[in-house]
C-alpha positions in Angstrom: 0.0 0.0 0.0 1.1 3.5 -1.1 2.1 5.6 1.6 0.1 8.6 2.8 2.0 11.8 3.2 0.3 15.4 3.8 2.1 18.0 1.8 4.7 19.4 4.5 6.0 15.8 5.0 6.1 15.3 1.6 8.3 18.5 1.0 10.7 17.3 3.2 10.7 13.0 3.0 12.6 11.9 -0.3 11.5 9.0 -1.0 13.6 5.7 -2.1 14.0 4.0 -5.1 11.2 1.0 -3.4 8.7 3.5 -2.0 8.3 4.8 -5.7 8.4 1.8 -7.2 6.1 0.3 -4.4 3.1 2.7 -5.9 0.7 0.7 -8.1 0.5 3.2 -11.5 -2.2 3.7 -13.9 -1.3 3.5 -17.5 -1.3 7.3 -18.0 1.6 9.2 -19.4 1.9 12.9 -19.2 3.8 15.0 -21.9 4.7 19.1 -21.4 5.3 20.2 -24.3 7.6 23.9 -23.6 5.7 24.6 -20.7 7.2 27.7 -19.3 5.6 28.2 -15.7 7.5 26.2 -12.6 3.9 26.7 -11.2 2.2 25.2 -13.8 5.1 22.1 -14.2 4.7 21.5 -9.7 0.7 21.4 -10.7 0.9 18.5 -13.2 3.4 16.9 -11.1 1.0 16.7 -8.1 -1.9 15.4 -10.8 0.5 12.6 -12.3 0.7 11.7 -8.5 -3.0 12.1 -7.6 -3.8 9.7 -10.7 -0.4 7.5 -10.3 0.3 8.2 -13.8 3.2 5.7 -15.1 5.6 9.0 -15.7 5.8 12.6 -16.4 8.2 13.8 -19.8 8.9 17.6 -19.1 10.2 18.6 -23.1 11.5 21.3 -25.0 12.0 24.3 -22.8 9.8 23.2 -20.3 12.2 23.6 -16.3 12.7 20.8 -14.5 13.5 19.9 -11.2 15.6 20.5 -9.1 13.6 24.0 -8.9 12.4 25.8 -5.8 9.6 26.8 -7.7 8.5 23.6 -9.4 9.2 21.8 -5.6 6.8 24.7 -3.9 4.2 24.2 -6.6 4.5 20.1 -6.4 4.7 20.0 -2.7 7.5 17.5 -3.3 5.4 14.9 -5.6 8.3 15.4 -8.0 10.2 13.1 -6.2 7.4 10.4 -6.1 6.6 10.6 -9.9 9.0 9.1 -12.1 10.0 11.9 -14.9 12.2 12.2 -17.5 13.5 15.0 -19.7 13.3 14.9 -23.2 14.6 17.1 -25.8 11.7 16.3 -28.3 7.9 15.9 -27.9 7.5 14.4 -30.8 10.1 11.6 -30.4 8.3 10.6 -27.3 5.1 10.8 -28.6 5.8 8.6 -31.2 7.5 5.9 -29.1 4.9 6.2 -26.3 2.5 5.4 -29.5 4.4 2.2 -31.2 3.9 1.1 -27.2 0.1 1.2 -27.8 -0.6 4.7 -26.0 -3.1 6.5 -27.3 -1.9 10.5 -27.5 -4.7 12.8 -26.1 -3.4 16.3 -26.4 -5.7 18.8 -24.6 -6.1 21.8 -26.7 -9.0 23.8 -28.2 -9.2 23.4 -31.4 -11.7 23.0 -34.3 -11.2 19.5 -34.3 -11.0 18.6 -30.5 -13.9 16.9 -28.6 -15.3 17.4 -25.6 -13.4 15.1 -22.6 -16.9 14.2 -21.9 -17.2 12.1 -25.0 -14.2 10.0 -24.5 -14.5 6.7 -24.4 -11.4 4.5 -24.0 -9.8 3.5 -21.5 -5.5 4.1 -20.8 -3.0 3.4 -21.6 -3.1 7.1 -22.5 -0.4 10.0 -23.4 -2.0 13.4 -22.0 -0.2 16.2 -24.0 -0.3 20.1 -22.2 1.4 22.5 -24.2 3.2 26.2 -23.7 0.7 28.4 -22.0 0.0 31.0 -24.6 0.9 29.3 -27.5 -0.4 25.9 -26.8 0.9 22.6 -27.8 3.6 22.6 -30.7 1.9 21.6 -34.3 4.3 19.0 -35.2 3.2 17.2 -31.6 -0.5 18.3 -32.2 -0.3 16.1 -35.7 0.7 13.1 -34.0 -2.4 13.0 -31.5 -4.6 10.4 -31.9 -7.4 13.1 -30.5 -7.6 16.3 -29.6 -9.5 17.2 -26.2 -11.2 20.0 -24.8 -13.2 21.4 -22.1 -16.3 23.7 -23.0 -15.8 26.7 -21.4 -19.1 28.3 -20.4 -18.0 31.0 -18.7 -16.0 34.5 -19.4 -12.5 32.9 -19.3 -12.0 30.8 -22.8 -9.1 28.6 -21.1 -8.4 26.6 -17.5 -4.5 26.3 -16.5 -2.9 23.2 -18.3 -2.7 21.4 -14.9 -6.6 22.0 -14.7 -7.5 20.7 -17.8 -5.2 18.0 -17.3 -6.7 17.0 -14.4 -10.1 16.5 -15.7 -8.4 14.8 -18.3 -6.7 12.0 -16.3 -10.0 12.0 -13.5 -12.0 11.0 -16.6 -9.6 8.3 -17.8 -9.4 6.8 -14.1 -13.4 6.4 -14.8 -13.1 4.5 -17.4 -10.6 2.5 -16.3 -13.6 1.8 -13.4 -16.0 1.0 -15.8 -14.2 -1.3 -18.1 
C-alpha cells in the first residue's frame, strides 16, 4: 500500500528507489510540451501523483526539477513521480504510441472533442502544451485526438494542470467501468 504523506512531510521526505516503485501506476503518461511556468510544471506533477500516472516527460523548454519553484508548486510529488527530460515531444510521442498509447493532447481546437465524450480507457499519453501558445503543431499532428473542455464562462481557457486533471479523473473512470 502506497504511503500517505500530507504536503509538509512530503516536501521534506525523499522518498527511495522501493517506495516509488512500491506505488501501483495507472497507464497514463503525461507529456509538457515547452511549458514555461515552474507553477504550472509543480501542478501537473501533483496530478500525475494524484492519478499515479506511469511518468511525467517535461520537453523542450519546459524547467525541470531540481527548482524551488517547481518543488513549492509540487509539494515535493516530483520526487514520487518518475519523470524524465526529453529534448523532443514528438520523439516521445511517437514511441509512447508504437507502445500502444493512445496521444490525447488537450487543446481547443476545431477538431478537439469534448473530454466528456471520450470513451477508451489508458493506456493514455496526456499532452499540455506552452501556455499562450499551446501545444507545438508537429506534436498536435501526432495526437490520436484532440480534447477540450467547453468553457461556459467569461475565461476561454483553464491552467494546463486544470485541464489536465479533468483529463486524467476522466480516464481513471473509465478505467472503473471497463
Amino acid at each position: 500500500m502506497a504511503k500517505k504523506l500530507y504536503p509538509k512531510a512530503l516536501r521534506k521526505q525523499i522518498p527511495t528507489p522501493d517506495d516509488v516503485a512500491a506505488i501501483a501506476r495507472q497507464p497514463i503518461v503525461f507529456v509538457l510540451d515547452n511549458l514555461q511556468d515552474t507553477f504550472n510544471v509543480g501542478a501537473l506533477f501533483r496530478v500525475a501523483d494524484a492519478v499515479a500516472a506511469e511518468r511525467v516527460y517535461l520537453c523542450g523548454w519546459t524547467p525541470t526539477p531540481p527548482n524551488p519553484r517547481i518543488h513549492k508548486a509540487a509539494v515535493g510529488t516530483e520526487h514520487w513521480v518518475p519523470w524524465e527530460y526529453r529534448e523532443d515531444s514528438i520523439e516521445i510521442v511517437t514511441e509512447l504510441k508504437t507502445r500502444g498509447y493512445k496521444a490525447m493532447a488537450i487543446e481547443q481546437h476545431p477538431q478537439s472533442i469534448s473530454y466528456a465524450e471520450l470513451r477508451e480507457p489508458p493506456p493514455a499519453v496526456l499532452i499540455v502544451g506552452h501556455e499562450t501558445h499551446g501545444i507545438s503543431a508537429g506534436v498536435l499532428e501526432r495526437a490520436d485526438l484532440i480534447v477540450e473542455l467547453p468553457m461556459l464562462g467569461v475565461t476561454r481557457s483553464l491552467t494546463v494542470a486544470a485541464a489536465a486533471a479533468v483529463v486524467a479523473y476522466k480516464l481513471l473512470e473509465l478505467v472503473a467501468a471497463s
